[in-house]
C-alpha positions as CSV (number, residue, x, y, z in Angstrom):
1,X,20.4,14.6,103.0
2,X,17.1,12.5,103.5
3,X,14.3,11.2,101.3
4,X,10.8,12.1,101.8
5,X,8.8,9.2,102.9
6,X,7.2,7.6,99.6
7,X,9.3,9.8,96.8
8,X,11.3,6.7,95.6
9,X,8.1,4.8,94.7
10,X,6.0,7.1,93.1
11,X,9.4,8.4,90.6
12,X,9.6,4.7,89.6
13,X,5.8,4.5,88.5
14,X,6.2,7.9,86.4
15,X,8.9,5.8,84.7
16,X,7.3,3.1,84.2
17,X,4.2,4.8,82.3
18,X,6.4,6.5,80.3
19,X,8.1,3.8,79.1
20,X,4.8,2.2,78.5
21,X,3.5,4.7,76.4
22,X,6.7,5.3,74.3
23,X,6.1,1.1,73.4
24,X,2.9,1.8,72.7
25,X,3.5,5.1,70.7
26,X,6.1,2.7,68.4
27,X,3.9,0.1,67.9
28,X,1.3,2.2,66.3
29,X,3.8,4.3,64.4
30,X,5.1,0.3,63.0
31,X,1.4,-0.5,62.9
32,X,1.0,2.6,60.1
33,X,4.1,2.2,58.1
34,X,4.6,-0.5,55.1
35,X,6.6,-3.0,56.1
36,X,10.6,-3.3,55.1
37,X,10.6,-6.0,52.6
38,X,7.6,-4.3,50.9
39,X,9.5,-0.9,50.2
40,X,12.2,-3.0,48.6
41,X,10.3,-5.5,46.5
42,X,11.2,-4.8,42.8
43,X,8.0,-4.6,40.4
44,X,7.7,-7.5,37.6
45,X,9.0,-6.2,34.2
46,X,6.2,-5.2,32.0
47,X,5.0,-7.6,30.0
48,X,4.4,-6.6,25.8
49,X,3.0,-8.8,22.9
50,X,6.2,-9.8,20.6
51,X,6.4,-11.3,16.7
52,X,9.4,-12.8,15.5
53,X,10.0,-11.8,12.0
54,X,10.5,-14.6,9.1
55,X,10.8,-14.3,5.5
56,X,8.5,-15.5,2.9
57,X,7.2,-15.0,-0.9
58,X,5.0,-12.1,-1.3
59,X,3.4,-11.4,-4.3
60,X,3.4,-7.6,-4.5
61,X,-0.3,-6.0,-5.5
62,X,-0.7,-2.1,-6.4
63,X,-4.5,-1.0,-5.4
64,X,-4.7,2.0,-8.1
65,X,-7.8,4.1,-9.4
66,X,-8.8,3.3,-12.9
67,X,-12.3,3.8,-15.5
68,X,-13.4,1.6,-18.0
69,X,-13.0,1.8,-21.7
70,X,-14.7,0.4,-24.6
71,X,-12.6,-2.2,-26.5
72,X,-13.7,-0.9,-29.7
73,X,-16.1,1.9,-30.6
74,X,-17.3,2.9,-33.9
75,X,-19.0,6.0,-34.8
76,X,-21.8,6.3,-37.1
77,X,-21.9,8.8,-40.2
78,X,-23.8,8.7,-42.9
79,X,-21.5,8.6,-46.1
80,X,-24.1,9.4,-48.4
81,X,-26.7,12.2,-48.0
82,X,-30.5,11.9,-48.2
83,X,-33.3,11.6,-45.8
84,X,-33.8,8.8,-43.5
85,X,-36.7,6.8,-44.3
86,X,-36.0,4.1,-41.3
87,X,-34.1,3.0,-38.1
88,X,-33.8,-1.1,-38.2
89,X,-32.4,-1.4,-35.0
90,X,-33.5,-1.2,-30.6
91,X,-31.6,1.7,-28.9
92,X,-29.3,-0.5,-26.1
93,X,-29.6,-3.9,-28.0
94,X,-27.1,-5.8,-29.2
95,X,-26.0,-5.9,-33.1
96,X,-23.8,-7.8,-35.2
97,X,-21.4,-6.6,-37.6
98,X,-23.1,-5.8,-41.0
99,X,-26.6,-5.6,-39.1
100,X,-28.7,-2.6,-41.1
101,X,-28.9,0.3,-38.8
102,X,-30.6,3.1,-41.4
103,X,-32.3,3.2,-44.5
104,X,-31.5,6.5,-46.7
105,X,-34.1,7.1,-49.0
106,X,-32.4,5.5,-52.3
107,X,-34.2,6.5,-55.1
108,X,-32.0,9.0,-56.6
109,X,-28.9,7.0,-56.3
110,X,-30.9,3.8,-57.8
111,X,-31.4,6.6,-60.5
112,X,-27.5,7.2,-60.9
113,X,-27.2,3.6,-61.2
114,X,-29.4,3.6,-63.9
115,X,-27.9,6.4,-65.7
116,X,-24.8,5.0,-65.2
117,X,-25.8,1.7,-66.8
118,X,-27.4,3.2,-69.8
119,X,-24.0,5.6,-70.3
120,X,-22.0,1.8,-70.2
121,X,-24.5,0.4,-72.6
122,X,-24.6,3.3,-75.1
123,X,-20.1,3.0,-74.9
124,X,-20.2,-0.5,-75.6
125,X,-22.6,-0.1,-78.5
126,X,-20.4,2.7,-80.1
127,X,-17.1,0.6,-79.4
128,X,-18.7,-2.2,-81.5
129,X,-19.1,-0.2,-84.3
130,X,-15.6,1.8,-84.5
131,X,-14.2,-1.5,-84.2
132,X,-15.8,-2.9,-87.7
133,X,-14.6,0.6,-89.2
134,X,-10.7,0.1,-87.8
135,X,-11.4,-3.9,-89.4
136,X,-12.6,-2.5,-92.3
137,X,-9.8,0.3,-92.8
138,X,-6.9,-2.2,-92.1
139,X,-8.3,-4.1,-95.3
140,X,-8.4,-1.2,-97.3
141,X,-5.1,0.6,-96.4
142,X,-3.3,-2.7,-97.9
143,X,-4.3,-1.9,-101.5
144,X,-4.2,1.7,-100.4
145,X,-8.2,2.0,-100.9
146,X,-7.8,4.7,-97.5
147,X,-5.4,6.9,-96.8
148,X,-2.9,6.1,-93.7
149,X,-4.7,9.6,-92.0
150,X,-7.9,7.7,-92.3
151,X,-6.8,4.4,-90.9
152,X,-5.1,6.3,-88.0
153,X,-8.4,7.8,-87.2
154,X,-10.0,4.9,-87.3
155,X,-7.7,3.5,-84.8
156,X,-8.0,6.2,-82.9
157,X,-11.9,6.5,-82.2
158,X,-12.2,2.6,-81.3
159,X,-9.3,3.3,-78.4
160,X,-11.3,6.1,-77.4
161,X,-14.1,4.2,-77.4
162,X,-13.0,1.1,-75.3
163,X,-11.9,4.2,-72.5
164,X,-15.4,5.3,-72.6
165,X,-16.3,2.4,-71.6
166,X,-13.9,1.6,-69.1
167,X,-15.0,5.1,-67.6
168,X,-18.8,3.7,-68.0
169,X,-18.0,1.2,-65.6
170,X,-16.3,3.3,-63.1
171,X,-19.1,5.5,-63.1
172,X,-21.4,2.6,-62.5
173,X,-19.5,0.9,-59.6
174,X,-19.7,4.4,-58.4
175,X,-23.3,5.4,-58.5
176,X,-24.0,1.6,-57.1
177,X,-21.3,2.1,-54.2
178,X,-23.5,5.4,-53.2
179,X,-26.6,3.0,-53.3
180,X,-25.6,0.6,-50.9
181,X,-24.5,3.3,-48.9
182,X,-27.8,4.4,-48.1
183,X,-28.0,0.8,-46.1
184,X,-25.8,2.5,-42.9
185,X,-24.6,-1.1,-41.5
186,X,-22.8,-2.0,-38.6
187,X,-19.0,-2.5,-39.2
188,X,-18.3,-4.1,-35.6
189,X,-20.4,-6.5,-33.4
190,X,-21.3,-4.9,-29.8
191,X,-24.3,-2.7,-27.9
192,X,-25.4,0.0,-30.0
193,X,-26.3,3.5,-28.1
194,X,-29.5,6.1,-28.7
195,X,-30.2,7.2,-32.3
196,X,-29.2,11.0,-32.7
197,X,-31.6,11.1,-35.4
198,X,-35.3,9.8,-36.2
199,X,-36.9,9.1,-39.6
200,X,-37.4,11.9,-42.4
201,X,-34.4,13.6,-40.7
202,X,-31.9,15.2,-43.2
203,X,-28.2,13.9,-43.3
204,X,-25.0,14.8,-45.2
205,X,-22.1,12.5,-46.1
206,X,-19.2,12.3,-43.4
207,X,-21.1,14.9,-41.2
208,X,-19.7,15.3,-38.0
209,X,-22.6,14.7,-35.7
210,X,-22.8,10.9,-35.4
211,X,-25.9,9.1,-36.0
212,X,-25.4,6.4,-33.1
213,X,-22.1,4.6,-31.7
214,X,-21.7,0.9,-31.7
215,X,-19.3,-0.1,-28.8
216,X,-17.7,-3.7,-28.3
217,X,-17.9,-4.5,-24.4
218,X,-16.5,-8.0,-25.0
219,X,-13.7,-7.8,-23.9
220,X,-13.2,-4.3,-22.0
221,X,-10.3,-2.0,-21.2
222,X,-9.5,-0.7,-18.2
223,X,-7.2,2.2,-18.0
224,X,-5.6,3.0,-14.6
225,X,-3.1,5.7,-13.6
226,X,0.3,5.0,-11.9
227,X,2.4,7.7,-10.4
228,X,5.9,7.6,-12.6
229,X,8.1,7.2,-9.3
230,X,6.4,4.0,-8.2
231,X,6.9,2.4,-11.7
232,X,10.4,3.3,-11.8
233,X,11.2,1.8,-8.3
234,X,9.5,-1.5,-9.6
235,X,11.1,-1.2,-12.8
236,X,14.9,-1.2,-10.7
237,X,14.0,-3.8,-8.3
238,X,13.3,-5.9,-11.2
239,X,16.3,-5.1,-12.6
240,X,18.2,-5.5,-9.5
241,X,16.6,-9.3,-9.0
242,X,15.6,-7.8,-5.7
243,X,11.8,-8.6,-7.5
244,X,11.2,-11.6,-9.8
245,X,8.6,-10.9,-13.3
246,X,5.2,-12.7,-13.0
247,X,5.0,-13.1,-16.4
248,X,6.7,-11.5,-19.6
249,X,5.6,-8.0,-20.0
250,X,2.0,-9.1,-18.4
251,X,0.6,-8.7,-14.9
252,X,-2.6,-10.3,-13.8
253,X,-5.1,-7.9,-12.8
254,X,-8.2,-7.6,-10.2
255,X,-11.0,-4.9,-10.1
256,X,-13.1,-4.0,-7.2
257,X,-16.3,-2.7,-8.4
258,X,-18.3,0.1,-6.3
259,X,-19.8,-0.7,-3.3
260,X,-16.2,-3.1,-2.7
261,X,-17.3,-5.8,-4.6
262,X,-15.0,-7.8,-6.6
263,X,-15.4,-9.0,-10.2
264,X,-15.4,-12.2,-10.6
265,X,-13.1,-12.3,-14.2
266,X,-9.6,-11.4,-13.7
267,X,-7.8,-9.6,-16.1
268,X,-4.2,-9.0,-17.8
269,X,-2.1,-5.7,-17.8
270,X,-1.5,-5.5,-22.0
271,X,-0.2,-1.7,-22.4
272,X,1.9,0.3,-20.8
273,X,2.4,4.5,-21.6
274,X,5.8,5.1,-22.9
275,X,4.5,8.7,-21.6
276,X,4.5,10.5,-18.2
277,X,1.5,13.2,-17.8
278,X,3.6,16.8,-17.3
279,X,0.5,17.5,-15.3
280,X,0.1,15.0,-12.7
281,X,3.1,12.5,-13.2
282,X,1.6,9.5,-13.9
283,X,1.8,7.2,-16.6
284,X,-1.4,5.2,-17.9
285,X,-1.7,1.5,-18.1
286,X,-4.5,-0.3,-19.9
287,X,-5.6,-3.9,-18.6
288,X,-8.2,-6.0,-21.0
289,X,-10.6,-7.7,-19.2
290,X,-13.6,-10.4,-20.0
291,X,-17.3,-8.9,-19.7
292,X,-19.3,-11.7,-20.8
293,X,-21.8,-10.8,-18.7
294,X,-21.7,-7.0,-19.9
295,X,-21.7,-5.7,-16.2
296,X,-18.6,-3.8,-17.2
297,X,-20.3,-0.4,-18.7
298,X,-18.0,2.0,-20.2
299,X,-16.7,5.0,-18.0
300,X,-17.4,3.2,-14.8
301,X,-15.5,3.9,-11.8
302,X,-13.4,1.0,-10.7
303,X,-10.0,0.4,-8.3
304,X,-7.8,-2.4,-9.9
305,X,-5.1,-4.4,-7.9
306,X,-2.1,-4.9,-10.1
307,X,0.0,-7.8,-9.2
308,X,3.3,-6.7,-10.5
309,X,5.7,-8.8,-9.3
310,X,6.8,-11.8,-6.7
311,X,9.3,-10.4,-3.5
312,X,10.7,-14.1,-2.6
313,X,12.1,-13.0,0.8
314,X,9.4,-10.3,2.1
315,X,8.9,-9.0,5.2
316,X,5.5,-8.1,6.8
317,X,4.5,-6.7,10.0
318,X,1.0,-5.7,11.5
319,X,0.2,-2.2,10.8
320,X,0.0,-1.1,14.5
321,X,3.0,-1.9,15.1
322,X,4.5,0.9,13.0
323,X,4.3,4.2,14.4
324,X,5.7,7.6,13.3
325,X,8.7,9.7,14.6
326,X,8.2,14.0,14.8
327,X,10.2,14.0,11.4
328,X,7.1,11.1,10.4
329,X,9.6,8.4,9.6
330,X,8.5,5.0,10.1
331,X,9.3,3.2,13.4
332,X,9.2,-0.1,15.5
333,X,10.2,-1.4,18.4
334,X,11.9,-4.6,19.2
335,X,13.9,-6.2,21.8
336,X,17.4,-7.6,22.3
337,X,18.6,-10.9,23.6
338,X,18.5,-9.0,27.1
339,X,14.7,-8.2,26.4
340,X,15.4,-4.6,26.3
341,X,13.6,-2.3,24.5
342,X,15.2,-0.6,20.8
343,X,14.0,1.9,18.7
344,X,13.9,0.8,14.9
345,X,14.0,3.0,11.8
346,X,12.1,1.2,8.8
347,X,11.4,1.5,5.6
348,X,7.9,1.0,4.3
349,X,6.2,0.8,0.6
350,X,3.1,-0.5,0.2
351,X,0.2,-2.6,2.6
352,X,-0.5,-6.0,2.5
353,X,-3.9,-6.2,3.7
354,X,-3.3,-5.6,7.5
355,X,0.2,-5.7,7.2
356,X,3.2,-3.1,6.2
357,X,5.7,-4.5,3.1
358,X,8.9,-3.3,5.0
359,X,12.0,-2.7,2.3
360,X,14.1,-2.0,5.1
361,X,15.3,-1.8,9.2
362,X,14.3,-5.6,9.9
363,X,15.6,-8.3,9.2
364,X,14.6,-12.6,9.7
365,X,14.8,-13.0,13.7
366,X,13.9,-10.0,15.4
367,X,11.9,-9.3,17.5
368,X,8.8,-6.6,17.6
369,X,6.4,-5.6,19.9
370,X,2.9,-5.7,18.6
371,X,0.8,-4.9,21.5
372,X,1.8,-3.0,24.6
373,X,4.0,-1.0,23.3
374,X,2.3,2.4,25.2
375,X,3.4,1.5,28.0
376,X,7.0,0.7,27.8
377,X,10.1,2.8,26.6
378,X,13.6,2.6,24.9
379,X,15.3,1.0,27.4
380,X,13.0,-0.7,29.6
381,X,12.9,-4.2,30.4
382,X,10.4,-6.2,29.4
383,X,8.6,-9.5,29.5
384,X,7.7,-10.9,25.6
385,X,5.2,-13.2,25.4
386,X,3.0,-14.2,22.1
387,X,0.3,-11.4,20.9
388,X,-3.2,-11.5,21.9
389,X,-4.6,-11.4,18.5
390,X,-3.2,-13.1,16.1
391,X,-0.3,-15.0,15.4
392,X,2.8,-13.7,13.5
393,X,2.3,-12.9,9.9
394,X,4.2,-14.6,7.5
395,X,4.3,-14.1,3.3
396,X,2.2,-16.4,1.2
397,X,3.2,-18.7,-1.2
398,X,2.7,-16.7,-4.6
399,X,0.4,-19.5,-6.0
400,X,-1.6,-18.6,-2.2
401,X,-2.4,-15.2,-3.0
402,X,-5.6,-13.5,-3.8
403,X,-7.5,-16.9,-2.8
């Protein structure tokens, strides 16, 4: 069999273009597609902002709701009736104890004091003469002058006499205590309130309506409310020397006025209610307080931090750091050795300022993740380097806090 003239050539250049485009057909396909070592580069662990937990002294400080309270408050009443002729004193102003706060009209009881003098006088006179007639008689009866009835009766009327005047005097130390009565004084030092009453008003003796109150500001009580199963948990952890007393059956106090502003006299926890409230389980506790100033006003609104007792091996961590399971139990997260990421139960009581108290589920030298924490899992790998905000928090010295 022959070849046509020219077949072998032009067979070889179909070839050849093929081949051609197939090269070029893998090139651009190479061209298109990421490169080997790319597909197989691992990516860089994640990297998460991680505190290292220490220990310190922590003095523990209960925020709690709370009003003011008068130290001492004293009712007016008149204890003597009659019409008021004049009020001595300026409604708000301060008064002393015995100040003169009304004037009763006292003309009839200057009258009973005269009475009652005259009835003493007219006793004493009578007694003076019984007694000459009993002296007289006990002459007599010796040389039987009298008879014994008579001296017996003579005896008789002076005793009776000398109890007249005994009730004389009663009578007049009455009717003269009903006199100075209608001076209505003071019986405490402190700001006295509105008058209920104006002059030529009609009052009775102990009426129930007072006349004005007189309330001691100097210093002031402040009464705050503490739910009965936080004050038995302190009261065990005391007891267990898991918390160490302040001070012996005192606790310094703070109070934040409205508005947030803090007064500038601490105070002292002085009574605590032996009672819990059926109603809303809490038990009262009563702080005194200085007011020098008198900015303290009773029934003012007021939130009182109670420092209650010193944790010498506490454990704070930032608040964002603690998030909450579906069963809202409190959790963290903190890495091994292998910087792997751990989910940690804790146990949380109270804040800190920024900060979570935690009672349990940490311990001195882990490790928790602060910031990043979104975008990382249980399991995963991670890079820890220091936080971006802030450094790690650490206790305060007790004699540090509240500066």
């Amino acid at each position: 069999m022959y070849n046509l003239p020219g077949a072998f050539p032009f067979e070889t250049t179909m070839k050849t273009s093929q081949n051609r485009l197939l090269i070029i057909l893998a090139l651009l396909l190479a061209g298109c597609s990421p490169s080997g070592d790319g597909q197989n580069a691992p990516k860089p662990p994640p990297e998460v902002g991680v505190i290292t937990i220490t220990t310190g002294v922590q003095t523990l400080v209960t925020e709690l709701p709370g009003r003011t309270t008068a130290h001492v408050v004293a009712e007016i009443r008149p204890q003597v009736s009659g019409i008021i002729r004049e009020r001595m004193f300026v409604e708000g102003a301060n008064v002393k104890a015995g100040d003169v706060l009304y004037r009763i009209d006292p003309a009839l009881y200057q009258a009973e004091v005269d009475s009652s003098q005259a009835a003493l006088e007219k006793a004493e006179a009578n007694l003076q003469s019984l007694k000459l007639k009993a002296e007289r008689y006990a002459e007599l009866i010796k040389i039987n002058a009298v008879s014994k009835q008579d001296y017996d009766d003579a005896l008789a009327a002076q005793m009776q006499a000398q109890a007249d005047i005994a009730l004389a005097k009663a009578a007049l130390q009455t009717a003269r205590i009903n006199l100075g009565y209608t001076r209505i004084t003071a019986p405490i030092s402190g700001r006295v309130e509105t008058s209920a009453v104006t002059p030529g008003a009609l009052v009775t003796a102990n009426q129930a309506a007072a006349l004005t109150t007189v309330q001691q500001l100097d210093p002031i009580y402040v009464d705050v409310t503490q739910p009965s199963s936080e004050l038995l948990r302190l009261k065990q952890e005391l007891a267990s020397g898991k918390l160490k007393r302040m001070g012996r059956d005192e606790a310094s106090i703070k109070v934040i006025l409205e508005g947030g502003v803090e007064y500038p006299h601490p105070g002292r926890l002085s009574f605590s209610g032996a009672t819990v409230n059926p109603t809303s389980s809490t038990v009262t506790l009563r702080a005194i307080l200085p007011n020098p100033e008198g900015l303290l006003l009773p029934g003012m609104y007021v939130r009182a931090k109670l420092e209650e007792a010193v944790d010498e091996a506490a454990i704070l961590v930032p608040q964002q750091s603690v998030t909450r399971t579906a069963k809202g139990e409190a959790m963290v997260l903190v890495i091994n050795a292998q910087n792997k990421v751990e989910q940690r139960l804790v146990e949380t009581s109270r804040t800190a300022g920024d900060q979570w108290v935690v009672d349990g589920g940490l311990s001195a030298g882990d490790r928790v993740i602060v910031d990043g924490f979104q975008r990382v899992k249980p399991g995963d790998v991670v890079t820890p380097r220091p936080p971006a905000s802030a450094a790690a928090p650490v206790a305060q010295p007790a004699a540090q806090q509240g500066k």
